[in-house]
C-alpha positions in Angstrom: 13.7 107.9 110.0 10.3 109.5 109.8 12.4 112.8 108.4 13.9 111.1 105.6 10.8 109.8 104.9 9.0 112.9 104.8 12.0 114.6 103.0 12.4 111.7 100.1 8.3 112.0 99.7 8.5 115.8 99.4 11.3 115.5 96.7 9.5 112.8 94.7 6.5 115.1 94.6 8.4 118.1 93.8 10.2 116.3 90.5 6.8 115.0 89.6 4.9 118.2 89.4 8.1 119.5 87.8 7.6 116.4 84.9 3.9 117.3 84.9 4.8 120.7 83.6 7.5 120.3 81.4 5.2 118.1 79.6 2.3 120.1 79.3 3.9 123.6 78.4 4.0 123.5 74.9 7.4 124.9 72.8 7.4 128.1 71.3 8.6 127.0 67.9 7.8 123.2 67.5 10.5 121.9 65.2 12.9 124.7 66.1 15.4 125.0 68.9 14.4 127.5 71.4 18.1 129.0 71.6 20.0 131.4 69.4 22.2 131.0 66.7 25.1 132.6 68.7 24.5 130.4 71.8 24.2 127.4 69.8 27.4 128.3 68.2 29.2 128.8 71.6 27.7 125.1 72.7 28.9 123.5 69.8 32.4 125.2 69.9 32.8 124.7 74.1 31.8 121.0 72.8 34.6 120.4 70.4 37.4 122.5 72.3 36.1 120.0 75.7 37.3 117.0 73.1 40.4 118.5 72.0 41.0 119.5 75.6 40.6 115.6 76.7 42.7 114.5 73.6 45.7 116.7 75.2 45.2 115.6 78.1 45.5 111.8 76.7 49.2 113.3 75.0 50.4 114.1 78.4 49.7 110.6 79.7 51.1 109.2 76.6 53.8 111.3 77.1 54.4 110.6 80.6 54.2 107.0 80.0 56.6 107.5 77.3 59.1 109.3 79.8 58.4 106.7 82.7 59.4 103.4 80.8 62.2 105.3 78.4 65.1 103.3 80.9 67.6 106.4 80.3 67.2 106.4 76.5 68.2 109.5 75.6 66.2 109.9 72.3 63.0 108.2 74.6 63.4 111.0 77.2 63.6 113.5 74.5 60.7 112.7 72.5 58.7 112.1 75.6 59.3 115.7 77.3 58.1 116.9 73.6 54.7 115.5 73.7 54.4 116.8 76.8 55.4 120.2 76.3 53.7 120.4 72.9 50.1 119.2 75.3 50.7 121.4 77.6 50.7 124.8 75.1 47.5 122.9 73.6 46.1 123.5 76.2 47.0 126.6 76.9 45.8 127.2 73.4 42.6 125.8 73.7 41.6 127.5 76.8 42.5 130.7 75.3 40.5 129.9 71.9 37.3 129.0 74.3 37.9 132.5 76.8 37.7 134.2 73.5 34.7 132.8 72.0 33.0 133.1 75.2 34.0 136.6 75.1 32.6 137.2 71.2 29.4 135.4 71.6 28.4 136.9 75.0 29.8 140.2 73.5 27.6 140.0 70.4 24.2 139.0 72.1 24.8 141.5 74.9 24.8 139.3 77.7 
């Protein structure tokens, strides 16, 4: 008991002194991000391929949903195996279009 103790109190004091000097270091460039332009264009396209990866991954629910109650319709089980296969390249798709802006950005700013 007396170790978790000491370890909670060391912690506490470790993310307060942490607080302390985030707060008194002062920004570079007040009113300016302190990234780059091609790191803040990476973040914001990472972003937006994340949502259109969670979208797809919605289709292939929707799609499996789809399959699961089509009761051997024939046009159901068709249309269902569809979404999914269209999510699935999506994805593919989308994890290629983010490998390759990875690749640019970190190309272009040497890193």
């Amino acid at each position: 008991m007396k170790n978790i103790v000491k370890f909670v109190s060391l912690m506490s004091s470790s993310l307060f002194a942490l607080s302390a000097q985030a707060q008194l270091s002062k920004p570079k460039n007040p009113g300016l991000p302190d990234t780059p332009l091609p790191a803040m264009i990476m973040q914001l396209v990472n972003y937006a391929l994340g949502l259109v990866g969670v979208l797809a991954l919605g289709f292939i629910v929707y799609g499996g949903f789809l399959y699961i109650t089509a009761h051997g319709d024939d046009k159901q089980v068709t249309s269902a195996k569809g979404i999914i296969i269209n999510a699935v390249i999506g994805i593919v798709v989308i994890g290629l279009a983010a490998a390759l802006v990875n690749f640019i950005v970190k190309g272009m700013t040497g890193g």
